[in-house]
Structure formats: C-alpha cells, structure tokens
N, CA and C atoms of all chains as a GROMACS GRO file, in nm:
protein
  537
    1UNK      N    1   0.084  -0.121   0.000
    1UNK     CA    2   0.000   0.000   0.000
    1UNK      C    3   0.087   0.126   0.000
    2UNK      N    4   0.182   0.135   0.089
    2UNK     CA    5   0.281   0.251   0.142
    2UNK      C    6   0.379   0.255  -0.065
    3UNK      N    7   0.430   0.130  -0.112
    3UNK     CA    8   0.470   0.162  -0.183
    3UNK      C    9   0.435   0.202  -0.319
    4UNK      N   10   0.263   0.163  -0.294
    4UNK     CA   11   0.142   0.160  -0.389
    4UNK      C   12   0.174   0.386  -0.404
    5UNK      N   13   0.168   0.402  -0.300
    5UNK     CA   14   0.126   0.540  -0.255
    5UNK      C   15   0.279   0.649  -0.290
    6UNK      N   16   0.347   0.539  -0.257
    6UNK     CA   17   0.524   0.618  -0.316
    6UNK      C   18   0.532   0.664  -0.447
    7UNK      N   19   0.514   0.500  -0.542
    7UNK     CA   20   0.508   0.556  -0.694
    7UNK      C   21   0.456   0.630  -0.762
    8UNK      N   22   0.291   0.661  -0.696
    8UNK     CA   23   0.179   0.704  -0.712
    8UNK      C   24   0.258   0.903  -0.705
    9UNK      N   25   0.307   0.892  -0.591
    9UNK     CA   26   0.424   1.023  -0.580
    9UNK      C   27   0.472   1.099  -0.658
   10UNK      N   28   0.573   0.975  -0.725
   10UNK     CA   29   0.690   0.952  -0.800
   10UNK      C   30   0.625   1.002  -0.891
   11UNK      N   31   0.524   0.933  -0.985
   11UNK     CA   32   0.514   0.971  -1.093
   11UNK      C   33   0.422   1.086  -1.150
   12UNK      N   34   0.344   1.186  -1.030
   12UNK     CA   35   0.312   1.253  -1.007
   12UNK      C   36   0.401   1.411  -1.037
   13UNK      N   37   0.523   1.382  -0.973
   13UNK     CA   38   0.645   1.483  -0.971
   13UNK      C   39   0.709   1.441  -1.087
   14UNK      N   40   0.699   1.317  -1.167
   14UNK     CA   41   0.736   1.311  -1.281
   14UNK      C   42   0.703   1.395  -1.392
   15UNK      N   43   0.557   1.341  -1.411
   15UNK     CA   44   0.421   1.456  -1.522
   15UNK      C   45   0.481   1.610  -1.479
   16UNK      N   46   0.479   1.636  -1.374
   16UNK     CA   47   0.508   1.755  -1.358
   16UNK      C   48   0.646   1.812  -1.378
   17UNK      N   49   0.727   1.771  -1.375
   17UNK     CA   50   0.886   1.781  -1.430
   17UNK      C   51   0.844   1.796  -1.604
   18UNK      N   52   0.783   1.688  -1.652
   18UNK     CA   53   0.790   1.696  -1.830
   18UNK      C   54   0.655   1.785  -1.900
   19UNK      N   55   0.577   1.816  -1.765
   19UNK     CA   56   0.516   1.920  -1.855
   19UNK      C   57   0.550   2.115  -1.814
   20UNK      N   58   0.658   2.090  -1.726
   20UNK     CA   59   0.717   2.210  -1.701
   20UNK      C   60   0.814   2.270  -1.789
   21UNK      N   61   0.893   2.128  -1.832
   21UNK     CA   62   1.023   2.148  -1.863
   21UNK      C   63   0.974   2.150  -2.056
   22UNK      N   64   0.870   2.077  -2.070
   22UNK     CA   65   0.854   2.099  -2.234
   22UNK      C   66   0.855   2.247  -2.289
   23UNK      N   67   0.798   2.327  -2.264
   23UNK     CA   68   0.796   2.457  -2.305
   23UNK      C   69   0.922   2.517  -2.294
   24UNK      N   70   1.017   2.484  -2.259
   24UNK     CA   71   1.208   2.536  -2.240
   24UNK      C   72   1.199   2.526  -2.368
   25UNK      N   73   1.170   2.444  -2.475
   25UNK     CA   74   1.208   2.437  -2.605
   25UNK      C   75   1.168   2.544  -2.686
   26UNK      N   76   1.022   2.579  -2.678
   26UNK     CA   77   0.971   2.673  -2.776
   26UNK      C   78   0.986   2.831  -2.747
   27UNK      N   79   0.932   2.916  -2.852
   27UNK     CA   80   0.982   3.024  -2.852
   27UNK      C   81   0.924   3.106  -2.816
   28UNK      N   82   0.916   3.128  -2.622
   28UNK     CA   83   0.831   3.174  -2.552
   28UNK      C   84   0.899   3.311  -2.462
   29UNK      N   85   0.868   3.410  -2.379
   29UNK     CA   86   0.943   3.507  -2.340
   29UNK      C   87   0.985   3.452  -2.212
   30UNK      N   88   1.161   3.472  -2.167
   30UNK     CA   89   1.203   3.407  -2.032
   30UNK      C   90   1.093   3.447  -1.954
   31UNK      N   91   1.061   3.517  -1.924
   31UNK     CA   92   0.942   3.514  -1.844
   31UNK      C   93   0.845   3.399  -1.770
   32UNK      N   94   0.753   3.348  -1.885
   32UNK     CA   95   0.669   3.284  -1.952
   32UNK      C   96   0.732   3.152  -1.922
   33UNK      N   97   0.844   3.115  -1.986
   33UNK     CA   98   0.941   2.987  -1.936
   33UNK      C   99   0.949   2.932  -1.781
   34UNK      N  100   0.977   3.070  -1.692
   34UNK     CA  101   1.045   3.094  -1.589
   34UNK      C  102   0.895   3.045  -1.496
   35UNK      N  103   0.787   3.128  -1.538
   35UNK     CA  104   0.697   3.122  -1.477
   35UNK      C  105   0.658   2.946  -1.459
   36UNK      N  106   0.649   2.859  -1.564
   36UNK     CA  107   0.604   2.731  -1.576
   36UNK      C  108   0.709   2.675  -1.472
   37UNK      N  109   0.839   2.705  -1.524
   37UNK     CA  110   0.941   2.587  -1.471
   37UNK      C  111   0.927   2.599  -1.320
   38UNK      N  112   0.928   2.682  -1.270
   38UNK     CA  113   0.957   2.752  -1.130
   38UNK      C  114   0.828   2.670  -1.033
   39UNK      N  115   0.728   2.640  -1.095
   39UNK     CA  116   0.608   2.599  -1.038
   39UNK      C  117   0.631   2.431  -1.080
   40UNK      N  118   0.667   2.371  -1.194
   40UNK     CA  119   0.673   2.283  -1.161
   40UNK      C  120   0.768   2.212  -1.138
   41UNK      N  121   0.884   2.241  -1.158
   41UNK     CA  122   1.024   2.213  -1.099
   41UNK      C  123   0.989   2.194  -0.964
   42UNK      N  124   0.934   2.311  -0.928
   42UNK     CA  125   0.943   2.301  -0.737
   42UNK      C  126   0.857   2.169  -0.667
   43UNK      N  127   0.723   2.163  -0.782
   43UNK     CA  128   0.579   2.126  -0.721
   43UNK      C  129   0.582   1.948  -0.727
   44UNK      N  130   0.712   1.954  -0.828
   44UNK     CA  131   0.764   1.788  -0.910
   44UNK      C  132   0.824   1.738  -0.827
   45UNK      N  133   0.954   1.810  -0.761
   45UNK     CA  134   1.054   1.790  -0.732
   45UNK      C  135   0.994   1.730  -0.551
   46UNK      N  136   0.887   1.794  -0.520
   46UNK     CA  137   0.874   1.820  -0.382
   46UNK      C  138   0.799   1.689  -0.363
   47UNK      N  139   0.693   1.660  -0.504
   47UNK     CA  140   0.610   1.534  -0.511
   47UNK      C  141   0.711   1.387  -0.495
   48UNK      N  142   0.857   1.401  -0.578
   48UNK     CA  143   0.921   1.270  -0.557
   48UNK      C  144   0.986   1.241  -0.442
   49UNK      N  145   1.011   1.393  -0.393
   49UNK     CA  146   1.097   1.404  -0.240
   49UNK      C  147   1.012   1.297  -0.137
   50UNK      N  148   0.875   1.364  -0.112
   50UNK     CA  149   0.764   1.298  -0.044
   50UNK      C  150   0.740   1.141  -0.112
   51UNK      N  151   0.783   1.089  -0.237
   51UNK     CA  152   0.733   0.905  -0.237
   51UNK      C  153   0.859   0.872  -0.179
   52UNK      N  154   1.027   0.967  -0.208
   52UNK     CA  155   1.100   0.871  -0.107
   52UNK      C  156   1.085   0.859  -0.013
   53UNK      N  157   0.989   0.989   0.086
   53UNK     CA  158   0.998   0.999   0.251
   53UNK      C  159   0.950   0.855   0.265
   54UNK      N  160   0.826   0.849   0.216
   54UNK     CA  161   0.721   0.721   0.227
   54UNK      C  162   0.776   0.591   0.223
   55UNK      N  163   0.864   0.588   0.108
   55UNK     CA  164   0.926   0.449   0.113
   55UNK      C  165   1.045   0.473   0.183
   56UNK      N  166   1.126   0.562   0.275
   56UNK     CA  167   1.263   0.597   0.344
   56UNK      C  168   1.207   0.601   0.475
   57UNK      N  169   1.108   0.612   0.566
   57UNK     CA  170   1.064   0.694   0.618
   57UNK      C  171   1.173   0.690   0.776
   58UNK      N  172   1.253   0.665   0.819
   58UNK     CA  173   1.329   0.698   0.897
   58UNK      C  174   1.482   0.776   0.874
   59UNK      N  175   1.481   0.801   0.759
   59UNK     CA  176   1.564   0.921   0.677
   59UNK      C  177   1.499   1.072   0.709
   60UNK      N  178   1.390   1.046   0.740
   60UNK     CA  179   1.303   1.171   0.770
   60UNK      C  180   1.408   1.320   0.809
   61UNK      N  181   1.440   1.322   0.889
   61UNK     CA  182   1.528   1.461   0.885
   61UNK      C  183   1.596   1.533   0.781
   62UNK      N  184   1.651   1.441   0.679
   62UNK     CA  185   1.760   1.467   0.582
   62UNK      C  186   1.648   1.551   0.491
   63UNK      N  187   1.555   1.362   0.452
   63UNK     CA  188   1.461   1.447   0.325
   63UNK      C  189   1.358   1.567   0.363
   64UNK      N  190   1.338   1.586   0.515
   64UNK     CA  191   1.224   1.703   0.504
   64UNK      C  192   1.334   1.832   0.462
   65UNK      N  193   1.442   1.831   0.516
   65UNK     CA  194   1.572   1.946   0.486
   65UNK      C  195   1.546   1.958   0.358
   66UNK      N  196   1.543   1.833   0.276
   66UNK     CA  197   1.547   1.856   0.075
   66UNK      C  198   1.399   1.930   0.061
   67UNK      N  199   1.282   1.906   0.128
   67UNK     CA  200   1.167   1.952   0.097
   67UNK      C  201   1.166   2.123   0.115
   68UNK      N  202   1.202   2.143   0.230
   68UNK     CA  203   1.235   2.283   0.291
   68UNK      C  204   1.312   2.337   0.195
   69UNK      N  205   1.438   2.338   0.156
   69UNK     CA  206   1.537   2.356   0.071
   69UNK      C  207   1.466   2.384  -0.056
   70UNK      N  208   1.427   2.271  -0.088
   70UNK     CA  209   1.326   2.264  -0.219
   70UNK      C  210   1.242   2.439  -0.240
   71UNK      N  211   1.160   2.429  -0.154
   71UNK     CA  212   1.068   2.492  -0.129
   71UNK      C  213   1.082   2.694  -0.153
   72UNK      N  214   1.222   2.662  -0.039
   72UNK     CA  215   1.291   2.823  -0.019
   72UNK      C  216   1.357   2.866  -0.164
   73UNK      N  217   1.416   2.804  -0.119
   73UNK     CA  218   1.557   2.861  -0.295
   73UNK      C  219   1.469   2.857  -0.434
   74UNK      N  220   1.387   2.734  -0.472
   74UNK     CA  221   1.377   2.754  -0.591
   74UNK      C  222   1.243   2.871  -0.630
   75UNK      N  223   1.178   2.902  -0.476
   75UNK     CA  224   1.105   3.008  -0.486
   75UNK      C  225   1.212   3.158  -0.541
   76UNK      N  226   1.342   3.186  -0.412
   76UNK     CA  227   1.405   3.283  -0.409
   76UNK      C  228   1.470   3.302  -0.598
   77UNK      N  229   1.506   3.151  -0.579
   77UNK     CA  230   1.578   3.176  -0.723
   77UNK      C  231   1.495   3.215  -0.842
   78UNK      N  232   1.371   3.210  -0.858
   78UNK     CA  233   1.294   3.251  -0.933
   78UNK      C  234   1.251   3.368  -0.931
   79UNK      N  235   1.253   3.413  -0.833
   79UNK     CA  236   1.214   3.554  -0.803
   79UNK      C  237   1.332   3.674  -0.875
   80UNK      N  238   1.487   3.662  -0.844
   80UNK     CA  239   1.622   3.675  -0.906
   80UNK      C  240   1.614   3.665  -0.999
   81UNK      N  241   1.602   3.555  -1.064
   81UNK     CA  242   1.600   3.532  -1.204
   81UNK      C  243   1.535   3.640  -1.317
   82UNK      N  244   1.371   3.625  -1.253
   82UNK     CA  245   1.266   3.717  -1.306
   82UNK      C  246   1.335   3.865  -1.294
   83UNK      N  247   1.372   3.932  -1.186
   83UNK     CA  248   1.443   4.065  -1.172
   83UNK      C  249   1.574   4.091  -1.268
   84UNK      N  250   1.654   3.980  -1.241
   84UNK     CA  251   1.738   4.023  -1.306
   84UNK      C  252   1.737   4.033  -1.513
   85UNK      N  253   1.644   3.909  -1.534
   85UNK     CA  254   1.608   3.903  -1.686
   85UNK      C  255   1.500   4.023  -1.747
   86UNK      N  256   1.481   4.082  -1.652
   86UNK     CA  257   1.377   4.249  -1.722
   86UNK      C  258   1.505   4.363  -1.745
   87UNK      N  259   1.435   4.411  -1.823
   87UNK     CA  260   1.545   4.548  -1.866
   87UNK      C  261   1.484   4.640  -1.771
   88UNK      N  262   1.575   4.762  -1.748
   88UNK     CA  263   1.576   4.901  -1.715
   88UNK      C  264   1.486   4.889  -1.550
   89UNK      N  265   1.555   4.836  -1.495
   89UNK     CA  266   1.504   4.811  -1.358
   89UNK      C  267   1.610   4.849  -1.251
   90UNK      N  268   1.586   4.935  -1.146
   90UNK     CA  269   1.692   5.038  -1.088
   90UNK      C  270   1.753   4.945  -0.995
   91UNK      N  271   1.857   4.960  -0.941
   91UNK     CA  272   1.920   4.888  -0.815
   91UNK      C  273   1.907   4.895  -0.721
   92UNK      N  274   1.770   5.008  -0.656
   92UNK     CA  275   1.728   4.978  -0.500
   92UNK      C  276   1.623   4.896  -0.518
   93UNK      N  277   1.602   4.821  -0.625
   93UNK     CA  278   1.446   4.743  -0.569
   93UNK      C  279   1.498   4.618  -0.538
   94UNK      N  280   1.201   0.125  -1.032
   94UNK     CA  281   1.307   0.269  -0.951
   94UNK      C  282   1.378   0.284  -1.096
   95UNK      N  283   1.427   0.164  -1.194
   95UNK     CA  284   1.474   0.181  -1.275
   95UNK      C  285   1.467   0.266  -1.382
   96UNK      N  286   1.336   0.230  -1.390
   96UNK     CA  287   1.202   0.290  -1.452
   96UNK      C  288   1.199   0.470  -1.469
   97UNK      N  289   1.180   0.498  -1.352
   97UNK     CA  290   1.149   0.634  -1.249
   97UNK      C  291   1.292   0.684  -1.298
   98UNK      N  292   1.455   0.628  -1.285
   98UNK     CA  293   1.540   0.708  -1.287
   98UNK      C  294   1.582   0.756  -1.464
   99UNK      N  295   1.476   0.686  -1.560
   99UNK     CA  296   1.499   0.687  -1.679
   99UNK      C  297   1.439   0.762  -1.723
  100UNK      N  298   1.326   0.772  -1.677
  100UNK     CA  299   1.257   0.885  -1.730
  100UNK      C  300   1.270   1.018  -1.659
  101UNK      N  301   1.333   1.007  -1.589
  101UNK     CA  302   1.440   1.143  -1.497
  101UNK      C  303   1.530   1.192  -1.628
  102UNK      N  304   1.619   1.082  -1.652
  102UNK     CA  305   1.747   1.088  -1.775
  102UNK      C  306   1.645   1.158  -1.878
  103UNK      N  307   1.563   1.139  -1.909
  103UNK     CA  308   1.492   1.208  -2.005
  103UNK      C  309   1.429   1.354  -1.982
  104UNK      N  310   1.394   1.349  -1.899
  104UNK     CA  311   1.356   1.482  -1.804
  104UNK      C  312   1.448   1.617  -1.808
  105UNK      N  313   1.586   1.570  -1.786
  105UNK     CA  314   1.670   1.640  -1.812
  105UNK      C  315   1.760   1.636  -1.890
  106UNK      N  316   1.749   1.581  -1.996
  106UNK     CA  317   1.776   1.636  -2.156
  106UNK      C  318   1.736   1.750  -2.246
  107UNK      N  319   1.561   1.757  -2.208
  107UNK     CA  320   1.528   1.908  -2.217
  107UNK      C  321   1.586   2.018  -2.184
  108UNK      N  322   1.664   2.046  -2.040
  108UNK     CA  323   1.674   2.186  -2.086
  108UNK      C  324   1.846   2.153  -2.073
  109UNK      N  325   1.902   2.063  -2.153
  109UNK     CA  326   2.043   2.039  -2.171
  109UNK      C  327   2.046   2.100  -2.314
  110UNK      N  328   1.943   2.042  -2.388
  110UNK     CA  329   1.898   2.071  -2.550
  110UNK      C  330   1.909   2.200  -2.552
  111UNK      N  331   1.836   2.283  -2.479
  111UNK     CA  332   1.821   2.387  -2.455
  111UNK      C  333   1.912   2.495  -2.464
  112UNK      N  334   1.976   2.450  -2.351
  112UNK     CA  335   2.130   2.522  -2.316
  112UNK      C  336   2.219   2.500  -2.419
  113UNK      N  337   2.211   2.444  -2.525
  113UNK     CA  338   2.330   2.435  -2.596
  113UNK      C  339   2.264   2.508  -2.741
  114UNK      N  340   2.114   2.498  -2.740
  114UNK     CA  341   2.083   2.572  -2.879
  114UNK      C  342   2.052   2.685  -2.860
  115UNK      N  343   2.018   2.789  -2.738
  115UNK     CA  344   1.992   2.896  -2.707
  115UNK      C  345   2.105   2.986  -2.714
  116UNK      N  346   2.100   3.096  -2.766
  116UNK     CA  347   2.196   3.203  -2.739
  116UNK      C  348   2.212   3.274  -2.599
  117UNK      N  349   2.049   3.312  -2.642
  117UNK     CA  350   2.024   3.434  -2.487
  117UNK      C  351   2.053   3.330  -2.343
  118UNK      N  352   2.135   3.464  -2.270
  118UNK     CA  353   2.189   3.459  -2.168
  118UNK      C  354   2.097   3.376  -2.062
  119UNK      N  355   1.999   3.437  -2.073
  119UNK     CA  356   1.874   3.439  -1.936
  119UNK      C  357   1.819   3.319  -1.960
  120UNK      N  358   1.772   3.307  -2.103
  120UNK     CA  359   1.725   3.134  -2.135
  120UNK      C  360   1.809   2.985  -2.103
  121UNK      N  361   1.965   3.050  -2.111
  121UNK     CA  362   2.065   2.946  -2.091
  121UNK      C  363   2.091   2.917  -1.906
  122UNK      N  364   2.038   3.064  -1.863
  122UNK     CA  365   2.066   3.010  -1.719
  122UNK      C  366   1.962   2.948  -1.684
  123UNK      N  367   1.799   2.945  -1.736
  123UNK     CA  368   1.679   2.901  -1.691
  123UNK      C  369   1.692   2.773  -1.699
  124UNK      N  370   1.793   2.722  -1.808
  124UNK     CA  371   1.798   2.562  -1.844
  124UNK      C  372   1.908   2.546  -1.707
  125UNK      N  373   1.978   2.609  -1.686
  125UNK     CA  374   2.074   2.535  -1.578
  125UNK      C  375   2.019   2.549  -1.479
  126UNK      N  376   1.906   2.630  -1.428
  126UNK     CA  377   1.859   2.615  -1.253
  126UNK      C  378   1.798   2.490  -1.275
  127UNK      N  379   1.697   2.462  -1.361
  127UNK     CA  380   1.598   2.330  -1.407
  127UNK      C  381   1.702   2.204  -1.424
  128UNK      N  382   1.816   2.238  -1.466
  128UNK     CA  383   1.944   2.110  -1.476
  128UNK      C  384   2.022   2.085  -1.317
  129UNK      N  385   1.996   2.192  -1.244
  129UNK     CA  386   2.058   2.137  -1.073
  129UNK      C  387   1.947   2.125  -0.987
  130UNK      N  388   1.803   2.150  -0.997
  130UNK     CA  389   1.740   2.097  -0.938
  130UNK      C  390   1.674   1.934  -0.974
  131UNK      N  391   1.707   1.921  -1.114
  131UNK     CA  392   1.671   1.753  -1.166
  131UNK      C  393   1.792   1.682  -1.089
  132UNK      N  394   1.878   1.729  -1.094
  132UNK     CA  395   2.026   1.646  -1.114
  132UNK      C  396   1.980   1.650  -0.975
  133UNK      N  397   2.003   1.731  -0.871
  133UNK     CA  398   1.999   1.702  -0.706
  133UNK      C  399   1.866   1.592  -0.709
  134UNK      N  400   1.793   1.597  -0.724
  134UNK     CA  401   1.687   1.504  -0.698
  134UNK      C  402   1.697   1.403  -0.752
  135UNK      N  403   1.809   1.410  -0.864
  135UNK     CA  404   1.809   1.226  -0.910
  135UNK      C  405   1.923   1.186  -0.812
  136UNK      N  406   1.979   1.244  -0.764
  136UNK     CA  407   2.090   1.145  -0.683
  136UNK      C  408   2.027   1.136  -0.537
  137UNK      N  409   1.885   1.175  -0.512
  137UNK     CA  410   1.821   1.161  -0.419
  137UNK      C  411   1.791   1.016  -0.426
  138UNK      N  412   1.714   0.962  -0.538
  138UNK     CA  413   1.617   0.879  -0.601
  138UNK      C  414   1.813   0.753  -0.613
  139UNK      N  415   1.892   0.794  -0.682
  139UNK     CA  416   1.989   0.683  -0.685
  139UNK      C  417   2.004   0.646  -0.504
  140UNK      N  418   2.054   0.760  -0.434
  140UNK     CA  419   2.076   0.728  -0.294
  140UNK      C  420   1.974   0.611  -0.259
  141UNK      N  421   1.819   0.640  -0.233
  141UNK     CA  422   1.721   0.555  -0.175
  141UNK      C  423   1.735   0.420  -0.252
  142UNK      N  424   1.777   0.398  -0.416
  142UNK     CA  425   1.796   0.279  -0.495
  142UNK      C  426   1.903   0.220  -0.406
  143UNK      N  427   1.982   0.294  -0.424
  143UNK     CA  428   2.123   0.174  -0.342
  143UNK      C  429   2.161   0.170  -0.200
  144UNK      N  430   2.079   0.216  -0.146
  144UNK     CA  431   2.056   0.257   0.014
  144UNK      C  432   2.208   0.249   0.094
  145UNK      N  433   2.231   0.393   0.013
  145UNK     CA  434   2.339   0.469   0.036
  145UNK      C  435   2.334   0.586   0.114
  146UNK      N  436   2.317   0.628   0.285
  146UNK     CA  437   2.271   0.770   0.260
  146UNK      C  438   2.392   0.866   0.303
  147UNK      N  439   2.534   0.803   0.204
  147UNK     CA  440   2.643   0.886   0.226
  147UNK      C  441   2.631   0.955   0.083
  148UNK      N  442   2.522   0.895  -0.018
  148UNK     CA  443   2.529   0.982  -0.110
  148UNK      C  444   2.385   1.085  -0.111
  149UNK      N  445   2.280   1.014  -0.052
  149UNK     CA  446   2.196   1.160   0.039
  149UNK      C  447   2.177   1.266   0.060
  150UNK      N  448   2.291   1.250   0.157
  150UNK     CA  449   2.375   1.397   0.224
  150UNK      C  450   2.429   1.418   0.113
  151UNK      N  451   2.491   1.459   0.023
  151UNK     CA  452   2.567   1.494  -0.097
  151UNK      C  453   2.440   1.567  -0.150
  152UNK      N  454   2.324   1.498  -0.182
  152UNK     CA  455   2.232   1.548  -0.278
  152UNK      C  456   2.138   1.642  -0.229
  153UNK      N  457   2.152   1.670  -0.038
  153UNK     CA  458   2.068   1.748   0.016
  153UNK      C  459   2.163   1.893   0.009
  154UNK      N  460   2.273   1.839   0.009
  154UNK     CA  461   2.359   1.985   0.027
  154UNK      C  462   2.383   2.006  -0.068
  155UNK      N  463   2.383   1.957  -0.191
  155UNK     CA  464   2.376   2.043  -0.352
  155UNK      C  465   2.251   2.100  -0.333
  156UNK      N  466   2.096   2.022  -0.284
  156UNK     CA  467   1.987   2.099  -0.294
  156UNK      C  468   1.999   2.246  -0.186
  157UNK      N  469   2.053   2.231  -0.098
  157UNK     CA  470   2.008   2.339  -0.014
  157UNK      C  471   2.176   2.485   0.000
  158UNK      N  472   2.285   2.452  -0.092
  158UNK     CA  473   2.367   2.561  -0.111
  158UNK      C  474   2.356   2.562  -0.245
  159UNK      N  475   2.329   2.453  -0.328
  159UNK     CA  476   2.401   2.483  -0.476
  159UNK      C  477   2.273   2.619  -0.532
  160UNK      N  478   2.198   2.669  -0.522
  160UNK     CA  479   2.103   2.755  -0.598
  160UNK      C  480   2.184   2.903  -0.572
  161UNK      N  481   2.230   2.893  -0.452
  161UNK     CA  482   2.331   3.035  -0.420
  161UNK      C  483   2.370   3.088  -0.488
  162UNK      N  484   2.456   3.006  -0.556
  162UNK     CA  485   2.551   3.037  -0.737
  162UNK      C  486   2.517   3.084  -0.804
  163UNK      N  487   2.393   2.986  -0.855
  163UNK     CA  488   2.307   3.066  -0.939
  163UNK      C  489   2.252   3.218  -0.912
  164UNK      N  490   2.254   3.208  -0.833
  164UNK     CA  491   2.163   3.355  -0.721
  164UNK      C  492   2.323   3.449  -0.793
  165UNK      N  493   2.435   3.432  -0.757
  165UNK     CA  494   2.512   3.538  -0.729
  165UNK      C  495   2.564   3.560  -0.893
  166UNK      N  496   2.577   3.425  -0.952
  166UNK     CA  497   2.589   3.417  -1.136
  166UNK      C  498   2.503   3.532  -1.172
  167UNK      N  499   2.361   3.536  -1.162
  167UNK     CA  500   2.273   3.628  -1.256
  167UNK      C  501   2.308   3.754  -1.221
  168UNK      N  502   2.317   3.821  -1.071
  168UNK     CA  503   2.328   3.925  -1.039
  168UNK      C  504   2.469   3.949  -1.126
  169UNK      N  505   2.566   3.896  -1.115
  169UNK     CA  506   2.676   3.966  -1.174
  169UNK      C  507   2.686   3.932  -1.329
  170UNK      N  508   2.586   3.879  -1.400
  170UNK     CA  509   2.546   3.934  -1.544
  170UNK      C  510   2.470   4.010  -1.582
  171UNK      N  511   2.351   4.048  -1.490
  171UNK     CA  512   2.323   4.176  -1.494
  171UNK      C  513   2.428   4.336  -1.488
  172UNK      N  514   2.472   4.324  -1.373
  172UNK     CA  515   2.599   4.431  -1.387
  172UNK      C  516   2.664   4.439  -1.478
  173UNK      N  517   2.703   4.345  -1.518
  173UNK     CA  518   2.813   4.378  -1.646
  173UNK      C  519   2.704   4.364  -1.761
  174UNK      N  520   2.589   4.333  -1.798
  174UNK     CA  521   2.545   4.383  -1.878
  174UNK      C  522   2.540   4.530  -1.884
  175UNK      N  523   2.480   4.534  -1.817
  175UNK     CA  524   2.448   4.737  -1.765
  175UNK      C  525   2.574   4.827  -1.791
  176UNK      N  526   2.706   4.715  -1.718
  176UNK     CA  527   2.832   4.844  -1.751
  176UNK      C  528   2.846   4.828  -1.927
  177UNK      N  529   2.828   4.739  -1.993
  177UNK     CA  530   2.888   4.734  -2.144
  177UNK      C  531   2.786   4.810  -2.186
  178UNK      N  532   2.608   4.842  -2.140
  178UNK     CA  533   2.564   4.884  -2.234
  178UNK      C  534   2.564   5.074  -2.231
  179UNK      N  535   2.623   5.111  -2.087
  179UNK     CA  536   2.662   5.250  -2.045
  179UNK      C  537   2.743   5.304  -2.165
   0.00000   0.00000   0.00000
C-alpha cells in the first residue's frame, strides 16, 4: 500500500517535471518559461521528495531538509531570475 | 526505480537541449537552474535505490547551497550587462 502510494508520488512529480520542462524548447518570453518551470520544478521535485519519505521513512530529517530547501531557494531563485532578466530596472528594488 | 530514474534521464535532456541551442543569456541560465534541481533530486532517487545515505547527504547539500551560485551568477550578469551597455 505505502509503496502503492510512493510511486503514485513519484510519478506525479514526474508529469510535472515533463510538462514544465517541455515549453524550455519553444519560442516563448524568459518570463513565460520561468513562470512554468519555477512551479513545476518546485511542485515535481517536492512530489518525488515525499514518495521517497514514504518508502525511506526513517531518513526523515535529511529528506524534510530537501523539501524545505526545495521549497525556499527555488522560490528565491525565481524571483532573481525574473528581476534580473527584465530590462531598465533600478538597483534599489 | 529503474524505470522512475529513466525517465528522470529524459527529463533532463530538455533543458540540456536547450542550453546548448539557445543564445540568450537568461534562457541558458533558466535551463541550468531546471538542470541542478533535476540532477539534485536524481541522486536523491539513486541514494534511496542503493541505500546509500552517504550519497543523500551529498544530494541534500547540492539541494540546499548549490542555488546560491546561481543567485550570485545572474546578479553579476546583470551588472556587467548594464556596464557594457553604459
């Protein structure tokens, strides 16, 4: 059941990895790119984290750190990203 | 698991493709944040396969310092964009 519920995870954060990451190809504004990947990079990444907890589950400290981690940075880094890829934007914001 | 880590390998070929046919700057770094957050999470997924968790720890601390880089990379291509275009 537990590992019924892992894969079920897994492949959850999978779909979401390949329908984030498909649009990197076409000829869309970084923006637009940034916006998809950022949501499902994070939303994918966080779904497979959680089927290993399930099937790891006394690793627990390490992987909630990857979830947290997960969670912070690839928010922050998206946010950076977006600022820094716009033009004519001043240096106190 | 085999399965799961293959279609990972595929996962991140996209924005490898990417990075190598793109010119623009900003598009090439978008493929590399999307290329260290796949890559940290597949050596998550190898760790739990070979129930290793000396390689784990490796893949939690690429997840939770390696984005920094990136963080401090863009800011200082912005600047030097700005000084070349002064």
């Amino acid at each position: 059941m537990i590992n019924l519920l892992s894969y079920t995870c897994i492949v959850i954060g999978l779909v979401f990895w390949y329908w984030g990451t498909w649009p990197l190809l076409g000829r869309r504004s970084v923006l637009y790119k940034l916006h998809g990947l950022s949501v499902a990079d994070t939303l994918g990444s966080m779904a497979i984290v959680v089927g290993l907890l399930l099937r790891i589950p006394q690793e627990w400290p390490l992987l909630v750190l990857a979830l947290i981690s997960l969670a912070i940075w690839n928010t922050v880094l998206g946010y950076v990203l977006a600022y820094c890829s716009t033009e004519d934007s001043s240096y106190d914001g | 698991m085999t399965l799961v880590l293959i279609a990972m390998i595929g996962a991140l070929l996209i924005p490898m493709i990417e990075a190598l046919q793109d010119e623009d700057i900003w598009q090439r770094m978008l493929a590399f944040a999307s290329i260290a957050t796949k890559t940290s999470v597949m050596i998550l997924v190898i760790a739990v396969l070979q129930d290793d968790w000396m390689i784990g720890v490796v893949g939690v601390i690429i997840l939770s310092v390696g984005n920094a880089a990136l963080m401090l990379l863009a800011q200082i291509i912005k600047r030097v964009n700005d000084v070349m275009d002064r």
